[in-house]
C-alpha positions, 0 to 999 in steps of 0.5 A, spaced: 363 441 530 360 448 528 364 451 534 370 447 534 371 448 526 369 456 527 375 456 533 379 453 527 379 459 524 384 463 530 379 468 530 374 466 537 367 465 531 367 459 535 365 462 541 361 467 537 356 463 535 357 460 543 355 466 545 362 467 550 363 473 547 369 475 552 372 468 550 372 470 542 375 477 545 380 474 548 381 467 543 381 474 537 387 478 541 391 472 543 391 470 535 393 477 533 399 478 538 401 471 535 401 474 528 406 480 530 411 477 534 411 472 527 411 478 523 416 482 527 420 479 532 421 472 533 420 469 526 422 461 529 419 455 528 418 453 536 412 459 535 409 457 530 409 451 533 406 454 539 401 457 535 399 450 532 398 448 540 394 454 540 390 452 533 388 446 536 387 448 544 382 452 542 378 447 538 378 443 543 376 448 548 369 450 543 368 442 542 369 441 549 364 447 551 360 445 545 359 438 548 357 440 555 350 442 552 351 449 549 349 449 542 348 454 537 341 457 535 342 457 528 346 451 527 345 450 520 346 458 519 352 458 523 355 451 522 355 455 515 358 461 518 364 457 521 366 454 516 366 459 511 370 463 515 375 458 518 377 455 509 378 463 508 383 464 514 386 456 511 385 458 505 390 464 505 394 462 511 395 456 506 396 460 499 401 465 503 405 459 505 405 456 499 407 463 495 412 463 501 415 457 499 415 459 491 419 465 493 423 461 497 425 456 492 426 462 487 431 465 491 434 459 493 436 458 485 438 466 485 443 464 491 446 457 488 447 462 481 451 468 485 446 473 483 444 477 489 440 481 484 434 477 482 434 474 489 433 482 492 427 482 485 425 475 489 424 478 495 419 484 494 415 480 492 414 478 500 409 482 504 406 482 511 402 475 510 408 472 508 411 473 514 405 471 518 404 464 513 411 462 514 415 466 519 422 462 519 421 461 512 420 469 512 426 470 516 431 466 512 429 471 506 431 477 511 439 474 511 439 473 504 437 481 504 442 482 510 448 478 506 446 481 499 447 488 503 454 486 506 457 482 499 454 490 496 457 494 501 463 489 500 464 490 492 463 497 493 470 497 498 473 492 493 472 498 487 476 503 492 482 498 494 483 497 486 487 504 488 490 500 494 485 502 498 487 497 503 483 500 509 477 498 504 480 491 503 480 491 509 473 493 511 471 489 505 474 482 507 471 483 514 464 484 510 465 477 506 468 475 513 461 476 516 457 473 511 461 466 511 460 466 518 454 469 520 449 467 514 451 460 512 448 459 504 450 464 501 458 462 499 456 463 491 454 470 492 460 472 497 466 468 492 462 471 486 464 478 488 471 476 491 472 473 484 470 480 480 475 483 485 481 478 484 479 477 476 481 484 476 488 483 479 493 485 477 491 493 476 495 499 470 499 501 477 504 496 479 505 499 486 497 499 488 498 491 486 503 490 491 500 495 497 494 490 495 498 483 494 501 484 501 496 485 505 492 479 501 498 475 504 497 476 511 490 473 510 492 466 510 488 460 509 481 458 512 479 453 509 474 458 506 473 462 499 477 466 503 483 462 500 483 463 492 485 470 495 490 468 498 492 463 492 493 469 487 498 473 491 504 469 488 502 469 481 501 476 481 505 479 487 512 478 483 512 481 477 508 487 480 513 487 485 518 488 480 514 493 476 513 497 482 520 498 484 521 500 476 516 505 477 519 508 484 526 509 481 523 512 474 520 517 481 527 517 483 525 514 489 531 510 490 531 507 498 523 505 496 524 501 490 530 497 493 525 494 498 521 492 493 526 489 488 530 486 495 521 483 497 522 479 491 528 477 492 526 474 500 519 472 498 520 469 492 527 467 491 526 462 486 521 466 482 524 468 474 524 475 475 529 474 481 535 476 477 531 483 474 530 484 481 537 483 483 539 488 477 534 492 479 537 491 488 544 494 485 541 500 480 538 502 486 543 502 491 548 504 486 543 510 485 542 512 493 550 511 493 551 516 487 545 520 491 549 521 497 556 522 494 552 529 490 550 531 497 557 531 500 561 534 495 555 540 494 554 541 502 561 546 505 565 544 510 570 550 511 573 551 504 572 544 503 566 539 500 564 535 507 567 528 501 574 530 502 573 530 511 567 524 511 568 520 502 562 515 502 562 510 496 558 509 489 559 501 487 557 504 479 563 508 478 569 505 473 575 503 478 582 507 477 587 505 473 581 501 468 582 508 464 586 513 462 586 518 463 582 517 470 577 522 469 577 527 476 572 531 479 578 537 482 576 540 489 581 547 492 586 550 490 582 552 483 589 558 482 592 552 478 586 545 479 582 549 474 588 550 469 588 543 467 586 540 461 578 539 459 579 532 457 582 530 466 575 533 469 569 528 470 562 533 469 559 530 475 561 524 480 556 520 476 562 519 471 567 520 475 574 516 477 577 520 482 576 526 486 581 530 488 581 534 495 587 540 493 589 544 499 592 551 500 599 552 496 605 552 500 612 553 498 616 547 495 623 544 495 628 551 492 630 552 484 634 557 484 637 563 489 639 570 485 640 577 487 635 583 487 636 590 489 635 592 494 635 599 496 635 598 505 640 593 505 647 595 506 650 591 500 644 594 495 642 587 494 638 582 496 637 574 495 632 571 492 630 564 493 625 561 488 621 555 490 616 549 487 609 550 487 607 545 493 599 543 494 597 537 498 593 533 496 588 527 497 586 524 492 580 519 493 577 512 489 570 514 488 567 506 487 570 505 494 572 512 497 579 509 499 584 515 499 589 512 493 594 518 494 596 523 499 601 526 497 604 534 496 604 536 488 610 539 486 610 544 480 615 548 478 617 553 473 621 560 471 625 562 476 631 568 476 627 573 472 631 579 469 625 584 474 622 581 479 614 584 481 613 584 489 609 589 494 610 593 498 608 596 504 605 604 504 611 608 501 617 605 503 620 600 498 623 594 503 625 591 497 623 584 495 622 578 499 627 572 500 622 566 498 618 566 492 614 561 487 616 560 481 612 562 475 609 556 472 606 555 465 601 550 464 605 545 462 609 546 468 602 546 472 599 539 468 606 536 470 605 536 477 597 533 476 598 527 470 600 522 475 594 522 479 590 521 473 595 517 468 598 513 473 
């Protein structure tokens, strides 16, 4: 009895007191190799099952040695030895086991709370003989600690994506991804940080709410706590949406924010926000329109703005003939386009009505023929015809670009002047030309404009 009970101690005692000092080395060295693979790699219940199998092999094995007639030579003395080593090595082997067991339980608390925490607090209190007592026990610890440092990791990137950081989000999903698949039991604490990150949804900036709501949206639904994030994106995407393309059109980013009203509108049609948004589709059409007319009329081609060859619409502007006068934008030909009257002229295209494309001035039907001197001529005179003033021109709706006129405005004027100024060539008086515009006053040049803007 003496042997087998000190052999219980997985320490050889009962083959020390046998006198089998190479059994007690050996039964020594193979208990110990035990402890550190259960303290180190392979904390599974099979060892610890292995180690019970060890446990009684050799308290069997003392027994049976003991039973052959070997005996002890204190029996008393080492019968007393025997047992007190082996309730020592029971006794902490059973404390560990049950101080393990209170660890356990309190970190299972701190997990069904969420609090990742007082769990990691639990767990320092752990040490080597823990994790020898209890190894399986130990090692379902280490997975609160490795899914804590995830989940830590985890709400570290969600801060970050709050800015639409969505490479964080992303990171951070796969993070919460790992603890749900990988290290079951620790739901609470994983839907305890995703829900600190979706409590905080919307953020101040709209567009960093919607950089974070579509990807949320691309996460779908697994039946996890994956789904509450999923869940959220139609109660907060829509009016970040909305705000987010106010945002861009006050940065005058027009084309950007017309994809964020048209998002809403596709994704949420039924949505209370679809009219705002619709409103806001045609402001920033509207805008990019106004855009482009402004780049053609400032970009040259020839003597001519690249409107009057290439005219592109602006939907925005007031349709012609719903005002008098049709406000004008007036383009060549500013001898006689920049003497009409202030009231005609548009300052920008954004209220403009018409833009007018004048050509080169040509000459008109004739007003009257007189005679001048002339001192080369045989007769001492020569005919004079004054003709109207004749400019082509186009003229161009702004809110649909269509070409309304295409006509030749004629101006007329004073003719048949008492002395008539022309030029000559070096010192030789040829005498005056044979065709000649009339003198037009700006009533005369008013006239021969007011029908393109007072139709």
């Amino acid at each position: 009895m003496a042997v087998a009970v000190g052999n219980g101690s997985l320490l050889g005692v009962g083959y020390w007191l046998l006198g089998r000092r190479a059994f007690a080395v050996v039964a020594a060295l193979v208990t110990l190799t035990f402890a550190i693979l259960l303290a180190t790699a392979v904390r599974e219940l099979w060892l610890e099952i292995v180690v019970v199998v060890w446990w009684v092999a050799v308290i069997a094995h003392g027994w049976i040695l003991a039973s052959r007639g070997e005996r002890p030579t204190q029996p008393r003395r080492q019968r007393l030895v025997a047992i007190g080593v082996t309730a020592v090595v029971l006794l902490l082997v059973g404390g560990m086991r049950f101080d393990a067991a209170r660890i356990d339980d309190a970190v299972a608390d701190a997990r069904n709370a969420g609090n990742c925490t007082t769990a990691l607090d639990a767990l320092d209190a752990r040490t080597v003989g823990h994790r020898i007592a209890d190894a399986p026990l130990t090692a379902k610890g280490d997975d609160t600690v490795r899914a804590c440092d995830l989940l830590h990791q985890a709400n570290a990137k969600l801060d970050r994506a709050l800015d639409g950081d969505t490479v964080a989000l992303r990171s951070a999903v796969d993070n919460l991804h790992a603890v749900l698949d990988d290290l079951p039991g620790h739901e609470v604490m994983a839907e305890k940080v995703l829900g600190r990150f979706l409590d905080r949804l919307p953020t101040d900036d709209a567009c960093d709410t919607t950089e974070i709501t579509d990807w949320l949206s691309r996460i779908g639904h697994d039946k996890s706590i994956l789904d509450r994030a999923a869940d959220i994106v139609p109660k907060v995407a829509p009016l970040a949406i909305v705000e987010c393309g106010d945002q861009l059109m006050s940065a005058s980013d027009f084309t950007l924010a017309r994809e964020h009203y048209q998002q809403l509108l596709d994704r949420y049609p039924d949505d209370d926000l679809a009219p705002r948004a619709q409103e806001g589709v045609t402001k920033a059409t509207q805008a990019i329109e106004l855009a482009n007319v402004r780049q053609l009329l400032s970009t040259t081609v020839g003597t001519s703005p690249a409107y009057c060859t290439r005219p592109a619409p602006y939907s925005g502007a007031t349709p012609y003939g719903a005002t008098r006068p049709n406000r004008a934008l007036f383009y060549g030909n500013d001898e006689y386009t920049s003497r009409l009257p202030a009231e005609w002229k548009a300052t920008d295209a954004a209220d403009a009505v018409i833009i007018v494309c004048a050509g080169a001035t040509e000459y008109g039907p004739a007003v009257e023929t007189c005679p001048y001197e002339a001192p080369l001529s045989p007769f001492g005179y020569t005919d004079v015809t004054f003709k109207k003033i004749s400019i082509p021109v186009r003229v161009f709706e702004v809110k649909t670009a269509r070409v309304i006129v295409d006509v030749r405005v004629e101006i007329g004027g004073a003719s048949c002047p008492a002395f008539l100024e022309y030029r000559t060539i070096g010192t030789v008086d040829l005498g005056p030309p044979s065709e000649v515009y009339v003198t037009p006053s700006d009533p005369d040049v008013h006239a021969g404009f007011t029908s393109l803007v007072n139709p």
